[in-house]
SEMAR-976742 format. One record per atom (N, C-alpha, C, O): x, y, z; residue in three letters. Coordinates in steps of 0.1 Angstrom, whole numbers, padded with zeros to 4 digits, always signed. Layout:
# residues N
XYZALA;...
END
This chain:
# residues 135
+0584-0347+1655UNK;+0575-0357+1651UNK;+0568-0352+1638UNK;+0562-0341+1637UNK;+0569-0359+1629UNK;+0560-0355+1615UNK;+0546-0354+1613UNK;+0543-0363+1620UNK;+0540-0351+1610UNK;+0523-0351+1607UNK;+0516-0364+1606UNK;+0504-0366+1609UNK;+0524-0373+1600UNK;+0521-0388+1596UNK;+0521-0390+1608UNK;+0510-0387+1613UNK;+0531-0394+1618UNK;+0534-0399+1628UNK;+0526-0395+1639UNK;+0524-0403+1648UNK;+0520-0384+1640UNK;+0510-0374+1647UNK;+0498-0380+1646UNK;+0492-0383+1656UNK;+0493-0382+1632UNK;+0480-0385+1626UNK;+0479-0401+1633UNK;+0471-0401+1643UNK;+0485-0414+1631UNK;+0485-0421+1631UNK;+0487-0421+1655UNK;+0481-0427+1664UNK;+0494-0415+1656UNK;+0495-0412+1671UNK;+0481-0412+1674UNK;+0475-0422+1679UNK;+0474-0402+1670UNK;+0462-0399+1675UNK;+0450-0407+1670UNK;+0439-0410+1676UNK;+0454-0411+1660UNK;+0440-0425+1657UNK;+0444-0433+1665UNK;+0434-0436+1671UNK;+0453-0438+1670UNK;+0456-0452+1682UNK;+0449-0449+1690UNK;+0441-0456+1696UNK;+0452-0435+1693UNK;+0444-0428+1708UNK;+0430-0429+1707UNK;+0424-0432+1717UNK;+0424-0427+1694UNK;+0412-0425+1694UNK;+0405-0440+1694UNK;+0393-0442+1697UNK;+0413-0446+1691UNK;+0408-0462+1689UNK;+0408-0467+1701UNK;+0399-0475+1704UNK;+0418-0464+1711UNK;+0418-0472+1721UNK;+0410-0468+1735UNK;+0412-0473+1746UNK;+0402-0458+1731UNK;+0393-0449+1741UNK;+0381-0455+1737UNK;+0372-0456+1745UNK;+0380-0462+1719UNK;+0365-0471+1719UNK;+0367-0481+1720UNK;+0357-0488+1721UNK;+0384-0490+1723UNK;+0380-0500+1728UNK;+0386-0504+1746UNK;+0393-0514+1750UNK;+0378-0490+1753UNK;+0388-0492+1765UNK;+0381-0503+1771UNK;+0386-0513+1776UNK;+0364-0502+1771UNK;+0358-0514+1775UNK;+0362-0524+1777UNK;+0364-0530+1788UNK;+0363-0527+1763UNK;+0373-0542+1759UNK;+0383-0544+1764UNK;+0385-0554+1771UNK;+0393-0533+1762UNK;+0404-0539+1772UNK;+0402-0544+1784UNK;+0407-0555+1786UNK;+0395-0536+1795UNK;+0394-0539+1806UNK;+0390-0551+1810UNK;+0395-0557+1819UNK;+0380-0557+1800UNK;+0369-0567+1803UNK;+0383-0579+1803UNK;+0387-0586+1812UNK;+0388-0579+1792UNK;+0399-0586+1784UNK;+0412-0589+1795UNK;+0416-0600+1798UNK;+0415-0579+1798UNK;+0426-0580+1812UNK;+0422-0581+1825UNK;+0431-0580+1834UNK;+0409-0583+1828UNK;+0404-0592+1837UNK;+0400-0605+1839UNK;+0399-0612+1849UNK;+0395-0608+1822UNK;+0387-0623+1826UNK;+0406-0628+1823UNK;+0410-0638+1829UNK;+0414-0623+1814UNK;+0423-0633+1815UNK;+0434-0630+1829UNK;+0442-0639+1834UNK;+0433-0618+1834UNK;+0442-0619+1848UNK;+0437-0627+1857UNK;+0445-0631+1866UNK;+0421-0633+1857UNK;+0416-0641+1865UNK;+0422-0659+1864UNK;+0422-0669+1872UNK;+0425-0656+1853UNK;+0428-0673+1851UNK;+0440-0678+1858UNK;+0450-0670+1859UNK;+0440-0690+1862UNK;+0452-0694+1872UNK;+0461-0700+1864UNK;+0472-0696+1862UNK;+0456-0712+1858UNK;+0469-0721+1850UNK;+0468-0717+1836UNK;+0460-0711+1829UNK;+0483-0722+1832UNK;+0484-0715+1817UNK;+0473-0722+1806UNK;+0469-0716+1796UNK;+0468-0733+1811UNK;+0460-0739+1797UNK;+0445-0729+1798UNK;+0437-0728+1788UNK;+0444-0724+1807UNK;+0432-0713+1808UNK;+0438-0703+1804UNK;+0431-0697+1796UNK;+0451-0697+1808UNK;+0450-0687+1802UNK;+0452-0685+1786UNK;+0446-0676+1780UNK;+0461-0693+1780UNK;+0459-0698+1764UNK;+0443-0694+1763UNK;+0439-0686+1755UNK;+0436-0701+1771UNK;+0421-0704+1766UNK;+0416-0693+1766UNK;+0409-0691+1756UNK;+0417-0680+1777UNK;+0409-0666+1784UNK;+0419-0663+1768UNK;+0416-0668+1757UNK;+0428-0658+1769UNK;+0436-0649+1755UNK;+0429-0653+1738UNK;+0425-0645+1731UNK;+0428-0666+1736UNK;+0425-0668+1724UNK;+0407-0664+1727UNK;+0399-0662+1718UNK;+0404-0664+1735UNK;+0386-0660+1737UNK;+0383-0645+1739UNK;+0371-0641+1741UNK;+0394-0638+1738UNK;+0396-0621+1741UNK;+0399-0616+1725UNK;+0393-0607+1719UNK;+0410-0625+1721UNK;+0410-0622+1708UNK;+0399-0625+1700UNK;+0390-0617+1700UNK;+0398-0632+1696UNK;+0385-0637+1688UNK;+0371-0629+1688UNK;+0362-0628+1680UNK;+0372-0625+1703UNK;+0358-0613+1702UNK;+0363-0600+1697UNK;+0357-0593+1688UNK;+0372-0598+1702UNK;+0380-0582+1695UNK;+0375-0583+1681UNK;+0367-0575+1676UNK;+0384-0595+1672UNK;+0385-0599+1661UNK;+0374-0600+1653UNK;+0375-0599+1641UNK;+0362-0601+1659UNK;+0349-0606+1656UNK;+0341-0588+1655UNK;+0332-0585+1647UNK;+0345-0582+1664UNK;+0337-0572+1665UNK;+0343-0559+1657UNK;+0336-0551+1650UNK;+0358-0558+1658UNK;+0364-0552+1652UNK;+0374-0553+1640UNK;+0382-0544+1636UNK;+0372-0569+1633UNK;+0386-0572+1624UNK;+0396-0574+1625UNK;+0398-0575+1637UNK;+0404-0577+1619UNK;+0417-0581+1623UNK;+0429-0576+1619UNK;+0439-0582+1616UNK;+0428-0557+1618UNK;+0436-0545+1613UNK;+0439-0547+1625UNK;+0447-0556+1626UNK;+0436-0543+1635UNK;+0437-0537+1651UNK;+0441-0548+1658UNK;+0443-0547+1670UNK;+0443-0557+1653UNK;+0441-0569+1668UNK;+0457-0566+1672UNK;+0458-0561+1684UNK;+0468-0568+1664UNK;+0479-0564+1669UNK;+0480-0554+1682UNK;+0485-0557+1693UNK;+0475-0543+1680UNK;+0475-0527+1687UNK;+0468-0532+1699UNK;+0473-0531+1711UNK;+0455-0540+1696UNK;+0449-0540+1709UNK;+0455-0553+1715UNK;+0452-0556+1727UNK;+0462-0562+1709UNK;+0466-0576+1723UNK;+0478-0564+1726UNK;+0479-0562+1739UNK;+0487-0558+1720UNK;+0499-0551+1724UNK;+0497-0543+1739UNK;+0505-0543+1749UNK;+0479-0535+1738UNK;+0479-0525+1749UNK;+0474-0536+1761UNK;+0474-0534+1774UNK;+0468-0545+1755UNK;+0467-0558+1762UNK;+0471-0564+1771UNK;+0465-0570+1780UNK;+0486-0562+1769UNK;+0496-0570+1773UNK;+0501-0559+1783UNK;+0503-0562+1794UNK;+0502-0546+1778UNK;+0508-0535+1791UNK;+0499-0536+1806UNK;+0502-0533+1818UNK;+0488-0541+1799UNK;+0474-0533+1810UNK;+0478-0548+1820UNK;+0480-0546+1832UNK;+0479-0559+1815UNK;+0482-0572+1824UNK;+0496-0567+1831UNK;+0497-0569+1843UNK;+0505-0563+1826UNK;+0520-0562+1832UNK;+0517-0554+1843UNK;+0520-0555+1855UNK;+0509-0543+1837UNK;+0505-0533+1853UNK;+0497-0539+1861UNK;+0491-0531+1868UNK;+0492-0552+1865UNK;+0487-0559+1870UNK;+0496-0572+1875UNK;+0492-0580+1884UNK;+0506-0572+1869UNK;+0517-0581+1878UNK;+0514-0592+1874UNK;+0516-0601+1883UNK;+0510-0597+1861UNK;+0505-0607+1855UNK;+0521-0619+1846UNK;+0518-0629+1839UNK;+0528-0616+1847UNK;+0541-0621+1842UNK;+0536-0636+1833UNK;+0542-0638+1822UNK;+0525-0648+1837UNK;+0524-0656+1831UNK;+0515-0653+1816UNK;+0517-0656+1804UNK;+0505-0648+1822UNK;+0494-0638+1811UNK;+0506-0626+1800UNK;+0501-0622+1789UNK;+0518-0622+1803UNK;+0522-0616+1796UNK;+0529-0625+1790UNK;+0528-0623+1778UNK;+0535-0633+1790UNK;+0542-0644+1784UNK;+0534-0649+1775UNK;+0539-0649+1763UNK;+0522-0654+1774UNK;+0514-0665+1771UNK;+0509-0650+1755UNK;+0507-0653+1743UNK;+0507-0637+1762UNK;+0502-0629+1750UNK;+0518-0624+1742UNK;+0518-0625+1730UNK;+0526-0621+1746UNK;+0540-0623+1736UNK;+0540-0635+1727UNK;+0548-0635+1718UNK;+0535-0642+1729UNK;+0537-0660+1721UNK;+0523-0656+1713UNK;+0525-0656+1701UNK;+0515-0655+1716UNK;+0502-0652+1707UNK;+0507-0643+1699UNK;+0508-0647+1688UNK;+0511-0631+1700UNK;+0511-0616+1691UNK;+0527-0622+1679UNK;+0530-0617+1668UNK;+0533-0632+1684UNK;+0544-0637+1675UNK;+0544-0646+1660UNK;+0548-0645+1648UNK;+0537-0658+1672UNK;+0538-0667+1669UNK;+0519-0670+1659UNK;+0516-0681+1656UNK;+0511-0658+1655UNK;+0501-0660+1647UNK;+0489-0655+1650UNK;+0479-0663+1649UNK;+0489-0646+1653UNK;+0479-0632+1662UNK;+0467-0644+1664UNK;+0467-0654+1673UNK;+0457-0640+1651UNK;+0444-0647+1652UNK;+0439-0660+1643UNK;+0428-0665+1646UNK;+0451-0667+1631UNK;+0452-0677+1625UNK;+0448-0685+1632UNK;+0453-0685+1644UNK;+0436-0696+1628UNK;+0438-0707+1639UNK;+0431-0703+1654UNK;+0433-0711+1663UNK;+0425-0695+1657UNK;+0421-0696+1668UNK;+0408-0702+1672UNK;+0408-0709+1683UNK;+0396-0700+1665UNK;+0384-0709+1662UNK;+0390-0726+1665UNK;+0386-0733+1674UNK;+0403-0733+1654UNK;+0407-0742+1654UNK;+0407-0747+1667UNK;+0404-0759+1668UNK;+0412-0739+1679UNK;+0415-0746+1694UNK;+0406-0745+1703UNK;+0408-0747+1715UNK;+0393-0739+1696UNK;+0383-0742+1706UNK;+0378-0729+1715UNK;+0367-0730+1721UNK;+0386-0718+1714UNK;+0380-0710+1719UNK;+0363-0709+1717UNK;+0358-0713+1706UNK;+0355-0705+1727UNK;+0345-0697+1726UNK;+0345-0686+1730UNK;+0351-0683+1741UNK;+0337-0677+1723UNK;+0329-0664+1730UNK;+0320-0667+1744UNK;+0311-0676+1746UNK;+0325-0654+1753UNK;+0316-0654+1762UNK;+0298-0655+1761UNK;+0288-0658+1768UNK;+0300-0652+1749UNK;+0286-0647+1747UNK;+0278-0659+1736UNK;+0268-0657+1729UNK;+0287-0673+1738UNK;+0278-0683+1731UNK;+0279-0696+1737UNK;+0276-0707+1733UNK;+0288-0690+1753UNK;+0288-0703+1762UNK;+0272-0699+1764UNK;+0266-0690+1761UNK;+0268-0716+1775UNK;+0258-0719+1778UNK;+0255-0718+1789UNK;+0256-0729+1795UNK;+0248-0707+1799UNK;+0244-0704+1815UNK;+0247-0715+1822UNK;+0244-0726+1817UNK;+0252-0715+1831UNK;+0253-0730+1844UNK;+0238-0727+1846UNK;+0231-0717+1845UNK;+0237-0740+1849UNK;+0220-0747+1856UNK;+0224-0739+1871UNK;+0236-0736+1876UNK;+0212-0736+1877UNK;+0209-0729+1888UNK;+0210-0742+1901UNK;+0206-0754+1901UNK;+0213-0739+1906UNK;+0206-0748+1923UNK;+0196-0748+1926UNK;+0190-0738+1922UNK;+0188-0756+1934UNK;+0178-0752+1935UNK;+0182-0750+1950UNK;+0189-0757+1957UNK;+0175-0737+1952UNK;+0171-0735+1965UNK;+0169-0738+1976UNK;+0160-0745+1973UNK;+0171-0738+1989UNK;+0169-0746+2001UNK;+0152-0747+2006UNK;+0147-0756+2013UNK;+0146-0734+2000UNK;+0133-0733+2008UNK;+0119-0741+1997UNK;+0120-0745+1985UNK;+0110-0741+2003UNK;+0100-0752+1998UNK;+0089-0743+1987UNK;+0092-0731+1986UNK;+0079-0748+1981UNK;+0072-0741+1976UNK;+0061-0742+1980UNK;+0056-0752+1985UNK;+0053-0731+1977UNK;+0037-0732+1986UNK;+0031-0744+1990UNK;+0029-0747+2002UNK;+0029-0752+1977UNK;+0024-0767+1981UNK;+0029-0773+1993UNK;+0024-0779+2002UNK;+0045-0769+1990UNK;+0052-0780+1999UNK;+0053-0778+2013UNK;+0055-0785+2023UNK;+0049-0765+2012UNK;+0049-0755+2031UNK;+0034-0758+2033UNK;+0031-0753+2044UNK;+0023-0763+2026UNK;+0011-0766+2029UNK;+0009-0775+2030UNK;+0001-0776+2039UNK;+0012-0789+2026UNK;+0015-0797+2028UNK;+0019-0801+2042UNK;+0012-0808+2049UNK;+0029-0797+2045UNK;+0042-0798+2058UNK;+0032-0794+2069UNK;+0033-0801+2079UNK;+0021-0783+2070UNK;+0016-0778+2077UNK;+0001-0787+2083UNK;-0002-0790+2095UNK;-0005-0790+2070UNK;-0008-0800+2067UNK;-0014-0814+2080UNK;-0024-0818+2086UNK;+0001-0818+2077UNK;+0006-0829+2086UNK;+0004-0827+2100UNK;-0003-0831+2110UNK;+0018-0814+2097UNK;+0015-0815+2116UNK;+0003-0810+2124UNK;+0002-0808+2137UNK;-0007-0809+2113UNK;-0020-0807+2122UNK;-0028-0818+2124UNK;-0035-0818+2134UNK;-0028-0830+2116UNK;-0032-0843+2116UNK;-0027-0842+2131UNK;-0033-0836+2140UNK;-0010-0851+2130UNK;-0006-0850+2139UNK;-0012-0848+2153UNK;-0017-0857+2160UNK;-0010-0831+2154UNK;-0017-0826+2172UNK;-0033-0833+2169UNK;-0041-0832+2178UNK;-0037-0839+2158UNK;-0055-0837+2162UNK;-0055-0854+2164UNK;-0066-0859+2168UNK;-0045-0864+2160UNK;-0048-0878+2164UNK;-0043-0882+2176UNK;-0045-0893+2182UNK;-0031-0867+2181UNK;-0027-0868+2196UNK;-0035-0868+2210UNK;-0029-0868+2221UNK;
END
């Protein structure tokens, strides 16, 4: 192995240890996805943050280790879907289809809760004392 080849060995290594995070996060929210139009959707929303945080030198390297970390996960549609991305136009275009970042969707509204609030448990109490006292 030559020195070049050594050098450039060991920056991948060193790069892919700052973005193991990312990988991880990356090959979960998209192993989670069931049908392919989500997973198109989880991949182009993985790239785009990568891309966003770290440029678009690396994105190659990191959809590549991307794609091993899903295979070791038994992901066969998710690896298909990122072979077609890494080919067919890494990060061109990806804003264009709508992706978003995790981090500029908008919280789901909460439920509200089953149980009542002070007023409403004083209230309630309230009554049923009317109640026993016009009994």
């Amino acid at each position: 192995m030559t020195a070049i080849r050594r050098n450039r060995a060991s920056e991948e290594t060193q790069f892919l240890k700052e973005c193991e995070m990312e990988l991880a996060r990356g090959a979960s929210h998209i192993a989670s996805m069931l049908h392919a139009e989500s997973i198109h959707a989880a991949v182009k929303e993985t790239a785009l943050l990568f891309e966003t945080s770290h440029g678009r030198d690396d994105l190659k390297l990191f959809l590549r280790v991307l794609t091993e970390k899903l295979q070791q996960r038994g992901k066969p549609e998710a690896v298909a879907v990122l072979h077609d991305f890494i080919k067919h136009g890494s990060s061109r275009g990806i804003e264009e289809h709508g992706a978003m970042p995790l981090s500029t969707r908008q919280p789901t509204a909460q439920k509200p809760q089953g149980t009542r609030s002070q007023k409403g448990k004083a209230s309630a109490t309230a009554n049923v004392a009317r109640k026993k006292r016009r009994a």
